[in-house]
PyMOL Python script that loads the backbone (N, CA, C, O; Angstrom):
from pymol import cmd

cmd.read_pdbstr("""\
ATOM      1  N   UNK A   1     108.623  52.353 109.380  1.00  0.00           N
ATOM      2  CA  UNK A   1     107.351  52.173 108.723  1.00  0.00           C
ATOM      3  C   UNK A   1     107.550  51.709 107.279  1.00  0.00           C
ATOM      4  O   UNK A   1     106.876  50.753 106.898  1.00  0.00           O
ATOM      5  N   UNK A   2     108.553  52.391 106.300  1.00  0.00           N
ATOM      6  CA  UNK A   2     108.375  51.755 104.732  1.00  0.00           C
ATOM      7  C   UNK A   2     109.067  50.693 105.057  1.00  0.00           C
ATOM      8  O   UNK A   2     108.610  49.797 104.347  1.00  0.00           O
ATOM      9  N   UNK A   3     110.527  49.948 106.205  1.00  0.00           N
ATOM     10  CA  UNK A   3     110.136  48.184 106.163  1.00  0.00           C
ATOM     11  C   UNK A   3     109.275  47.383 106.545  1.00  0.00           C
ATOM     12  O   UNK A   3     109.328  46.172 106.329  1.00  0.00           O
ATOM     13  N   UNK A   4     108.324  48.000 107.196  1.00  0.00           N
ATOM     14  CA  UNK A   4     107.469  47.201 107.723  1.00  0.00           C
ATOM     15  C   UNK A   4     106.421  47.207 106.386  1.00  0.00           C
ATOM     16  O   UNK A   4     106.087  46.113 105.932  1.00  0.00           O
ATOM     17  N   UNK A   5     105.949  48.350 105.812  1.00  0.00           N
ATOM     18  CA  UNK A   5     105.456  48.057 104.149  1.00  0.00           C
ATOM     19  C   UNK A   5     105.733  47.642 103.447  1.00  0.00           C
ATOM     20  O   UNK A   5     104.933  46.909 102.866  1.00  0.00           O
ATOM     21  N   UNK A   6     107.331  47.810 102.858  1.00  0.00           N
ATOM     22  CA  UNK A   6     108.303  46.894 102.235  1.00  0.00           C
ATOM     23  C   UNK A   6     107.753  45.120 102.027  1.00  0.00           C
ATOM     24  O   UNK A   6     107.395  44.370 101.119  1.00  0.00           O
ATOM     25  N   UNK A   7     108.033  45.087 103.922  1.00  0.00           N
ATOM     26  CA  UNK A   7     107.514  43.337 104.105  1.00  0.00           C
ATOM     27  C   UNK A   7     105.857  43.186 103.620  1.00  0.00           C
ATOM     28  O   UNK A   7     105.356  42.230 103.027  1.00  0.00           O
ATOM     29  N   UNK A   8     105.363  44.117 103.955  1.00  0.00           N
ATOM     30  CA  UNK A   8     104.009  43.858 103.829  1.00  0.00           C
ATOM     31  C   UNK A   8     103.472  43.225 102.330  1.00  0.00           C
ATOM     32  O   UNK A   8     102.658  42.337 102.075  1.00  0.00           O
ATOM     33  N   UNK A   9     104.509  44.305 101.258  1.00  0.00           N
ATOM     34  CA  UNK A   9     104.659  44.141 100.044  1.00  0.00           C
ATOM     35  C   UNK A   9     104.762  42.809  99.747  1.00  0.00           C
ATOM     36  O   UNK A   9     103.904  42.006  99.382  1.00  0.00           O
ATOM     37  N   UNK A  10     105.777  42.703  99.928  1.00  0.00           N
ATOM     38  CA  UNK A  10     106.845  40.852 100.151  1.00  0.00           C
ATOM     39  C   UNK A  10     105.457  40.093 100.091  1.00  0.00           C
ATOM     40  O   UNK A  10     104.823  39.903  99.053  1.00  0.00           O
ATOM     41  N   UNK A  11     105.182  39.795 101.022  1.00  0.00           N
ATOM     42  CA  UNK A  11     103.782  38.838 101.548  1.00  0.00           C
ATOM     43  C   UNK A  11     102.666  39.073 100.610  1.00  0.00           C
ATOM     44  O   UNK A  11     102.286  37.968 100.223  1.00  0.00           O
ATOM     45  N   UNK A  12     102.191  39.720 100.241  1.00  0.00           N
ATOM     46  CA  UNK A  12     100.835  40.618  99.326  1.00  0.00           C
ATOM     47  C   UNK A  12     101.502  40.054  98.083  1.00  0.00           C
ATOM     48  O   UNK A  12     100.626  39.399  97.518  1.00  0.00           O
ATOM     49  N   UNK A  13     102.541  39.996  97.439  1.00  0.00           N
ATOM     50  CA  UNK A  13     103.085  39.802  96.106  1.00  0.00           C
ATOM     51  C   UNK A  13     103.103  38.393  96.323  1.00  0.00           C
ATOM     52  O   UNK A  13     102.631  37.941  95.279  1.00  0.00           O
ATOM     53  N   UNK A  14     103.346  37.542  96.993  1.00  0.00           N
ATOM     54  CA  UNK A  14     103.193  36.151  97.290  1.00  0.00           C
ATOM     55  C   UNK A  14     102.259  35.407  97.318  1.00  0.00           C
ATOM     56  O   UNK A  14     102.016  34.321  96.791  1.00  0.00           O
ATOM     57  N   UNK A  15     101.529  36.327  98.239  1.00  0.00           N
ATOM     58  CA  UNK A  15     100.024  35.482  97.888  1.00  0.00           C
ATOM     59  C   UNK A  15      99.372  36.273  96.734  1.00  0.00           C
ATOM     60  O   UNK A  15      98.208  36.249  97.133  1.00  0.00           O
ATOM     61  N   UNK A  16      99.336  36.952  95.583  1.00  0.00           N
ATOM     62  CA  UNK A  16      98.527  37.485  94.375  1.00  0.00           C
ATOM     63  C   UNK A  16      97.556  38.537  94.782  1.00  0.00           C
ATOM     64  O   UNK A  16      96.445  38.805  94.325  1.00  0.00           O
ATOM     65  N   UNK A  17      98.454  39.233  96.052  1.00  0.00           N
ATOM     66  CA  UNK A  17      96.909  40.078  96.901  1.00  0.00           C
ATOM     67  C   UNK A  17      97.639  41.678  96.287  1.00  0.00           C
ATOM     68  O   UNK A  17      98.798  42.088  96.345  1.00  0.00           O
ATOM     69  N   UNK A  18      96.373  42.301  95.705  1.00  0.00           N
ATOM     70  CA  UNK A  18      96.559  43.382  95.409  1.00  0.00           C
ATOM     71  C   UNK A  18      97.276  44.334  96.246  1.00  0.00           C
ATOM     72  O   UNK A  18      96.814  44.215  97.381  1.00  0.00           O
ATOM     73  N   UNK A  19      98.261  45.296  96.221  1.00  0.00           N
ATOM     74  CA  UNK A  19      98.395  46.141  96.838  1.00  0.00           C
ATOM     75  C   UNK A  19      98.582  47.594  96.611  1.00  0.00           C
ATOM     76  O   UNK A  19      99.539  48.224  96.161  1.00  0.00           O
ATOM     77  N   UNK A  20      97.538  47.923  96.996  1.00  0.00           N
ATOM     78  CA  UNK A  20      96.697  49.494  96.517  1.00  0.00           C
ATOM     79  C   UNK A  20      95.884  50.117  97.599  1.00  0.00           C
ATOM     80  O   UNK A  20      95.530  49.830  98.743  1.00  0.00           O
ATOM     81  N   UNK A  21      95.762  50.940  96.882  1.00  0.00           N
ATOM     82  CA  UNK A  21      94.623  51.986  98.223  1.00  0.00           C
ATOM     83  C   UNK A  21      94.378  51.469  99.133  1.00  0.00           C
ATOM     84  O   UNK A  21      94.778  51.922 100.205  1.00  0.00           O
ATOM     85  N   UNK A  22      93.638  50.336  99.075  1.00  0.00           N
ATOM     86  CA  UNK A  22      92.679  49.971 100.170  1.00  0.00           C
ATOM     87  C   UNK A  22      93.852  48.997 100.973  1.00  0.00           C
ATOM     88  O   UNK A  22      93.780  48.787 102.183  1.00  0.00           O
ATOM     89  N   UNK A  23      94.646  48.589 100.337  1.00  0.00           N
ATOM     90  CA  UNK A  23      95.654  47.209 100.878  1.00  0.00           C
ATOM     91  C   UNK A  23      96.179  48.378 102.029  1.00  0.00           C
ATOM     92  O   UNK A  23      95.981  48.116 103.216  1.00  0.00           O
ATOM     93  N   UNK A  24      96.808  49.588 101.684  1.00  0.00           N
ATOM     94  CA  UNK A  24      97.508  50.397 102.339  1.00  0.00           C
ATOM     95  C   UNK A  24      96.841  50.746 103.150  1.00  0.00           C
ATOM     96  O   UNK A  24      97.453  50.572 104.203  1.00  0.00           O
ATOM     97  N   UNK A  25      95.520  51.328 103.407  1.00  0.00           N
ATOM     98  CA  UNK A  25      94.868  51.515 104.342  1.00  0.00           C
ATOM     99  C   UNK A  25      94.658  50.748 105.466  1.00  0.00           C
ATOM    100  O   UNK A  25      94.198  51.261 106.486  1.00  0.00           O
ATOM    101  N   UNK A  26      95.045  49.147 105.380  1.00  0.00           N
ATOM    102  CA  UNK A  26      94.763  48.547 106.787  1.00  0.00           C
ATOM    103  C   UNK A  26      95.647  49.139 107.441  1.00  0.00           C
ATOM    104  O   UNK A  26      95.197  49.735 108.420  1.00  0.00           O
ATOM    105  N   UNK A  27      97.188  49.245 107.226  1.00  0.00           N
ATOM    106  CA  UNK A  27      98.205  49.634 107.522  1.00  0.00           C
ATOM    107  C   UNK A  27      99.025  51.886 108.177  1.00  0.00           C
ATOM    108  O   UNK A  27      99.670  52.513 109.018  1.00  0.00           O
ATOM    109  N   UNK A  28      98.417  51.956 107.198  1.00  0.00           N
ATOM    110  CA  UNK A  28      98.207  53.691 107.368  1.00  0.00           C
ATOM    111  C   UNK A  28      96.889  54.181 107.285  1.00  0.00           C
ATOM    112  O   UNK A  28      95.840  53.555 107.136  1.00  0.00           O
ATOM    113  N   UNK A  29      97.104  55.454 107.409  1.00  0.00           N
ATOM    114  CA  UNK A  29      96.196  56.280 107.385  1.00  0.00           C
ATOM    115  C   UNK A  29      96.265  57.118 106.108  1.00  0.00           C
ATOM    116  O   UNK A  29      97.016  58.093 106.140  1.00  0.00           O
ATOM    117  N   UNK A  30      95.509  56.843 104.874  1.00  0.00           N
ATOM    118  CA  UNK A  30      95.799  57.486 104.085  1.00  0.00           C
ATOM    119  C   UNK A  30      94.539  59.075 103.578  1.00  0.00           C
ATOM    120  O   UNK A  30      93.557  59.320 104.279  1.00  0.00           O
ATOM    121  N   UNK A  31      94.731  59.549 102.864  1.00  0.00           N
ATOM    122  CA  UNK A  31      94.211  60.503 102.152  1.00  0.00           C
ATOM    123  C   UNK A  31      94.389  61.821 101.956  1.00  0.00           C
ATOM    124  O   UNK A  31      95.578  62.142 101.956  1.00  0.00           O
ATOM    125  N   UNK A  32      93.803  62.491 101.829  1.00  0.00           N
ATOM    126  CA  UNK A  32      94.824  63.860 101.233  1.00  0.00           C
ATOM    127  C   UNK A  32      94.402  64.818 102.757  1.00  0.00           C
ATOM    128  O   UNK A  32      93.363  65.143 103.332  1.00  0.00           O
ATOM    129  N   UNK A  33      95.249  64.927 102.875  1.00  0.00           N
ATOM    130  CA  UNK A  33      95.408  66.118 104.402  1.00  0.00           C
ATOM    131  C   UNK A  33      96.285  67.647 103.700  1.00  0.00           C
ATOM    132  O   UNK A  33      96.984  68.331 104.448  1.00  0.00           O
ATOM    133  N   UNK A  34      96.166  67.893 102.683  1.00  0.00           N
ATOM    134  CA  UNK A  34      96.471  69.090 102.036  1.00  0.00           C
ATOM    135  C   UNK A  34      96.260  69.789 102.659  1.00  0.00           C
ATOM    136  O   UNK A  34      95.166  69.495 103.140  1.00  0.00           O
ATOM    137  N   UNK A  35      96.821  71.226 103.316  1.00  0.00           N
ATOM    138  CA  UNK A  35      96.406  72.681 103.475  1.00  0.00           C
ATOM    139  C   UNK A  35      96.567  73.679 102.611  1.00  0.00           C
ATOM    140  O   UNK A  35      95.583  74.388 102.400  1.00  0.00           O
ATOM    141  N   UNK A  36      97.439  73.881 102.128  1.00  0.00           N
ATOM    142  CA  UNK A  36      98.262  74.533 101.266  1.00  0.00           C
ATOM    143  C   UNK A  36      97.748  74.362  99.617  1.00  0.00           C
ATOM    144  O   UNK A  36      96.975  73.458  99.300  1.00  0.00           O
ATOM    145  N   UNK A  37      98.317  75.412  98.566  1.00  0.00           N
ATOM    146  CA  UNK A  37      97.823  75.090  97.264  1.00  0.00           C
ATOM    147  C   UNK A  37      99.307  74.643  96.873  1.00  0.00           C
ATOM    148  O   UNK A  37     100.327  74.569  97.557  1.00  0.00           O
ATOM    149  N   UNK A  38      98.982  74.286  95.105  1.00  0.00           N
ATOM    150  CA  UNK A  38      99.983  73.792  94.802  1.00  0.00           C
ATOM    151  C   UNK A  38     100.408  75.043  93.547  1.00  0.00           C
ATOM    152  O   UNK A  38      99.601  75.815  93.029  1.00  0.00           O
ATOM    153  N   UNK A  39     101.850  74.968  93.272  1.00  0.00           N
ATOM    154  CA  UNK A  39     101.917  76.284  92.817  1.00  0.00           C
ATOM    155  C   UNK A  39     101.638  76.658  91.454  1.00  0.00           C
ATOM    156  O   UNK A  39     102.107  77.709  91.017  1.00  0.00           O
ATOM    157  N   UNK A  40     100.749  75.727  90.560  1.00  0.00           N
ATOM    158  CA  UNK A  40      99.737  76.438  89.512  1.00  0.00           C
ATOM    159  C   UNK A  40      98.476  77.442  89.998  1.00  0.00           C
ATOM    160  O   UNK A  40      97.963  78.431  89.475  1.00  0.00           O
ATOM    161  N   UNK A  41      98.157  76.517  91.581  1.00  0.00           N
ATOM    162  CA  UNK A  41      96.804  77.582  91.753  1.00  0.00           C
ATOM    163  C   UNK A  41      97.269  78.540  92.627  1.00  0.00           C
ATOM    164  O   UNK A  41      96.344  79.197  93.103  1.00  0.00           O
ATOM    165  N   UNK A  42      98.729  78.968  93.143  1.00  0.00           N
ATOM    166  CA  UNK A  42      98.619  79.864  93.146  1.00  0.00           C
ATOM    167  C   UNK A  42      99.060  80.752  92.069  1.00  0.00           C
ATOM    168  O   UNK A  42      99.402  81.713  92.758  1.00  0.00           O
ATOM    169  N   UNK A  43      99.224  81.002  91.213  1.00  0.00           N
ATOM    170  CA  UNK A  43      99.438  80.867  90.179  1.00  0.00           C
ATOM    171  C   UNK A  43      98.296  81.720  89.481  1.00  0.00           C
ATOM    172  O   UNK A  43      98.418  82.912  89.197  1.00  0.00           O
ATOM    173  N   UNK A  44      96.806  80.696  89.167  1.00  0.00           N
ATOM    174  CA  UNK A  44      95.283  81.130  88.978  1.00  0.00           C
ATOM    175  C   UNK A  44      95.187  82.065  89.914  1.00  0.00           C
ATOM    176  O   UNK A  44      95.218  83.254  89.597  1.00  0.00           O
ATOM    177  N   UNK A  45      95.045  81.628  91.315  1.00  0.00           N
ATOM    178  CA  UNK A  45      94.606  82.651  92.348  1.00  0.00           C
ATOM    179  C   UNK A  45      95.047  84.129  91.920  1.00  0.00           C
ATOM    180  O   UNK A  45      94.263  84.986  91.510  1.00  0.00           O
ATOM    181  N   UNK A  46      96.468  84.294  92.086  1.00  0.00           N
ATOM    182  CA  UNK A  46      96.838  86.070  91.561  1.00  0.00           C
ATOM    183  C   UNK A  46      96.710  85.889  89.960  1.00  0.00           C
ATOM    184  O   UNK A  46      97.928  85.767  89.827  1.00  0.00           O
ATOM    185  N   UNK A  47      96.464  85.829  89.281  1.00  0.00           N
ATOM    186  CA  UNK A  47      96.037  85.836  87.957  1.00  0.00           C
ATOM    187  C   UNK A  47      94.838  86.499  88.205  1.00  0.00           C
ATOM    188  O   UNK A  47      94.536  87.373  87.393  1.00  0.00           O
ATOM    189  N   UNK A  48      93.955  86.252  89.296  1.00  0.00           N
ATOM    190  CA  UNK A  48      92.479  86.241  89.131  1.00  0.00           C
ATOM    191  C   UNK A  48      92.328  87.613  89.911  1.00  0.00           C
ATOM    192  O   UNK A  48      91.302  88.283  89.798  1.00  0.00           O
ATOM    193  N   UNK A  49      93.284  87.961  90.624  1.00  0.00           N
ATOM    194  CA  UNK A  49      93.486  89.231  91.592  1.00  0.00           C
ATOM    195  C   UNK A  49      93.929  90.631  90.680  1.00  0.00           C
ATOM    196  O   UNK A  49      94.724  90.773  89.751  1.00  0.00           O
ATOM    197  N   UNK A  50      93.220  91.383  91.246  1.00  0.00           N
ATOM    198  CA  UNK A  50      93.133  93.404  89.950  1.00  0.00           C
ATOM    199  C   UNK A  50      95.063  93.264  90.550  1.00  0.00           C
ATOM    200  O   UNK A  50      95.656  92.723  91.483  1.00  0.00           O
ATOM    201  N   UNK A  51      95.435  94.126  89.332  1.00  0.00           N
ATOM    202  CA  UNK A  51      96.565  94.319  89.233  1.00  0.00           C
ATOM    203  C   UNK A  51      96.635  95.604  90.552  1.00  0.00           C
ATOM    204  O   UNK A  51      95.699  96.357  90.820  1.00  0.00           O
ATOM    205  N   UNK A  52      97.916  95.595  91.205  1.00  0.00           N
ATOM    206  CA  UNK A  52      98.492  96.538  92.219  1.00  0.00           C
ATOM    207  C   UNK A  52      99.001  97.725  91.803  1.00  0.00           C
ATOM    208  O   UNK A  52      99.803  97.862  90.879  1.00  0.00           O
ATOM    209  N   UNK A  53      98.457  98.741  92.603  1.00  0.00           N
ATOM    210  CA  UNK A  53      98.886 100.179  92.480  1.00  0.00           C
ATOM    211  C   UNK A  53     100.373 100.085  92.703  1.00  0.00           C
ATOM    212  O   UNK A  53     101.017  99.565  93.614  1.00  0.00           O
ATOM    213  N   UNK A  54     100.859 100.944  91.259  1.00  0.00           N
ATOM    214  CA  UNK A  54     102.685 101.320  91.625  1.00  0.00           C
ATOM    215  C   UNK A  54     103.058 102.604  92.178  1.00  0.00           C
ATOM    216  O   UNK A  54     102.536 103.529  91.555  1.00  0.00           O
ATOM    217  N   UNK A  55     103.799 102.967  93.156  1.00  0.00           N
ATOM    218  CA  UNK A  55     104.151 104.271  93.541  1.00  0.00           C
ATOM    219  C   UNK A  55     105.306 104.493  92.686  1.00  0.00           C
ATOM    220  O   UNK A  55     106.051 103.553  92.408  1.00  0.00           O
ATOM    221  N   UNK A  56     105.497 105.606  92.272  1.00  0.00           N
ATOM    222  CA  UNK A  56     106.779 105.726  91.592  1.00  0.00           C
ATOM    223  C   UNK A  56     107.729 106.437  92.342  1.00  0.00           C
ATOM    224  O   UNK A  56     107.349 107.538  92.740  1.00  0.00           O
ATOM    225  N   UNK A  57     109.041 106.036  92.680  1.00  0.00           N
ATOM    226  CA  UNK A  57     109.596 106.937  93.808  1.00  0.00           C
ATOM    227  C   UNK A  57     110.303 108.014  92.910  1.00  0.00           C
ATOM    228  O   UNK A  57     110.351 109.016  93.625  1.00  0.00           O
ATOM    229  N   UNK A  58     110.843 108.288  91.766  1.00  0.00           N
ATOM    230  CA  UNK A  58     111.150 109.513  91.323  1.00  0.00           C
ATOM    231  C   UNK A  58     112.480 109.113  91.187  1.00  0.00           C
ATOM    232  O   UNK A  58     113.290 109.664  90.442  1.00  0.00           O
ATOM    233  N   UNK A  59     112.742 107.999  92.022  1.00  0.00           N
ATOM    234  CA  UNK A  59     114.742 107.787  91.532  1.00  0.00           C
ATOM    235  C   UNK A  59     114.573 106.952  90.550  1.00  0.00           C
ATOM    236  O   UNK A  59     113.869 105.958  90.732  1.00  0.00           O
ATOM    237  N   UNK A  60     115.197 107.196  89.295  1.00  0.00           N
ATOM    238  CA  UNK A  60     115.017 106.066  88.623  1.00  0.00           C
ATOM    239  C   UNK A  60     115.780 104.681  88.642  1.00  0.00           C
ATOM    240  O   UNK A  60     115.486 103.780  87.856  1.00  0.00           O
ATOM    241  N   UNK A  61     116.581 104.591  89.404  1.00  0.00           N
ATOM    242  CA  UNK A  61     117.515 103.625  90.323  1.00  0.00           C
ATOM    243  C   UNK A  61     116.485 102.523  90.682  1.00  0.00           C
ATOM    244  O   UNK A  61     116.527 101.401  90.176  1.00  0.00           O
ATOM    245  N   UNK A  62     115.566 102.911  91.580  1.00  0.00           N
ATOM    246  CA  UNK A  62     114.954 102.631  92.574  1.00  0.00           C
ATOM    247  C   UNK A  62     113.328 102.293  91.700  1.00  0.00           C
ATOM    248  O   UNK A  62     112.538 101.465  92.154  1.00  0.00           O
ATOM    249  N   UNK A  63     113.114 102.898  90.724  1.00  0.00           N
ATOM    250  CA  UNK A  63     111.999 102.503  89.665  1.00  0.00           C
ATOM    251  C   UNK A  63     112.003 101.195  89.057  1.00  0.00           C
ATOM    252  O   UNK A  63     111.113 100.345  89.046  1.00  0.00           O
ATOM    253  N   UNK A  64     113.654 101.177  88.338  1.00  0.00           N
ATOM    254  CA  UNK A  64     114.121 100.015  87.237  1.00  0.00           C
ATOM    255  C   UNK A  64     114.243  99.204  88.189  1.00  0.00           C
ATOM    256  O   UNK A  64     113.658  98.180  87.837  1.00  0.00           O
ATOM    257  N   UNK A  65     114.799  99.036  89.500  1.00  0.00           N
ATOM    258  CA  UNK A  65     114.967  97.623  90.236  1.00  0.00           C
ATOM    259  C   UNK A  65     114.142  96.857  90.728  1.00  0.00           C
ATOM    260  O   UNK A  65     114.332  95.674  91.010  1.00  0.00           O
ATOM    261  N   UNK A  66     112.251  98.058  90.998  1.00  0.00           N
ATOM    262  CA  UNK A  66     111.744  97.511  91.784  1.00  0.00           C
ATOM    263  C   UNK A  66     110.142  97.917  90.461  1.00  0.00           C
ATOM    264  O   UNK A  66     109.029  98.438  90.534  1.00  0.00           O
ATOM    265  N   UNK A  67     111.338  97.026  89.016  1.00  0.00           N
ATOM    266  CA  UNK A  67     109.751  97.058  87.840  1.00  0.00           C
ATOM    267  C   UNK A  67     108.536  98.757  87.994  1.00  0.00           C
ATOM    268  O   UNK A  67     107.351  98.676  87.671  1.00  0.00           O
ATOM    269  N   UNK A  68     108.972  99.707  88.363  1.00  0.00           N
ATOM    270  CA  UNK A  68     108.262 100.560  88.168  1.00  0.00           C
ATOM    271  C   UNK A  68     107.979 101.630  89.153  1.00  0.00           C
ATOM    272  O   UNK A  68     107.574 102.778  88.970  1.00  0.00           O
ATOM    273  N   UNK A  69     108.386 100.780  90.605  1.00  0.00           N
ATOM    274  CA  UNK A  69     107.690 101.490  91.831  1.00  0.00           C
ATOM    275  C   UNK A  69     107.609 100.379  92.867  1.00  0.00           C
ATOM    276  O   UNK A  69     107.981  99.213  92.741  1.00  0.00           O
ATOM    277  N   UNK A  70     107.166 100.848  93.697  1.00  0.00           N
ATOM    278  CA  UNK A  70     106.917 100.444  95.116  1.00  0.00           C
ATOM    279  C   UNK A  70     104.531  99.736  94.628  1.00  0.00           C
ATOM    280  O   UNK A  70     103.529 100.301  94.189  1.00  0.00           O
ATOM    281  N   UNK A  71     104.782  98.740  94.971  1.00  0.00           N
ATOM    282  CA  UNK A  71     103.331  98.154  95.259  1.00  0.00           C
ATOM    283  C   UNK A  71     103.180  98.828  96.243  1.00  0.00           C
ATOM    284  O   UNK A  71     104.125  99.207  96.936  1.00  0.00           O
ATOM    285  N   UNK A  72     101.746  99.142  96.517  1.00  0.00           N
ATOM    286  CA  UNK A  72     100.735  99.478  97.961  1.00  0.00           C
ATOM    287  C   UNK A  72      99.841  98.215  97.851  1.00  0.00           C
ATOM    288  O   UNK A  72      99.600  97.472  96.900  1.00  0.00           O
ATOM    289  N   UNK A  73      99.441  98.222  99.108  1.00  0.00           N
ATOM    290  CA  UNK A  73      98.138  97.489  99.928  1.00  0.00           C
ATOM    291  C   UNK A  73      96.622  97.703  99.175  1.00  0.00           C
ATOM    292  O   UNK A  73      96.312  98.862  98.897  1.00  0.00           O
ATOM    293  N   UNK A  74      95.896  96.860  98.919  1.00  0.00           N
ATOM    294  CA  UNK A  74      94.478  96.763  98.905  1.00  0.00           C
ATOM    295  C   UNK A  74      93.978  98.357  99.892  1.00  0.00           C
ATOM    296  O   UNK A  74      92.790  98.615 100.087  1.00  0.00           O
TER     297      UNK A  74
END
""", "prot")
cmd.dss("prot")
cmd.show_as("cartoon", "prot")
cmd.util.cbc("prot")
cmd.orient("prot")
């Protein structure tokens, strides 16, 4: 597929024919098919989420490694 765009290129630059969005579109299928965030918003997202309950387990081993405690669930 990118030699067959490649060429497409070739030809489009020859004759003075734009090649952009719409040029690409005869050819693919373009536009944003995103599912997923990108990792600033997730990022915002827990920013925007109440901070998590810490359990403290009493070893302090086991406190310092794991920042304070054990998180729980909503």
């Amino acid at each position: 597929m990118q030699e067959h765009l490649a060429n497409e290129l070739i030809k489009a630059t020859r004759k003075s024919e734009i090649f952009d969005f719409d040029f690409l579109g005869k050819y693919i299928k373009l536009g944003s098919n995103r599912n997923g965030k990108y990792y600033w918003e997730w990022g915002e997202f827990f920013k925007s989420k109440p901070k998590i309950e810490k359990i403290h387990t009493g070893i302090d081993f086991l406190d310092n490694i794991s920042d304070g405690g054990f998180e729980v669930g909503p």
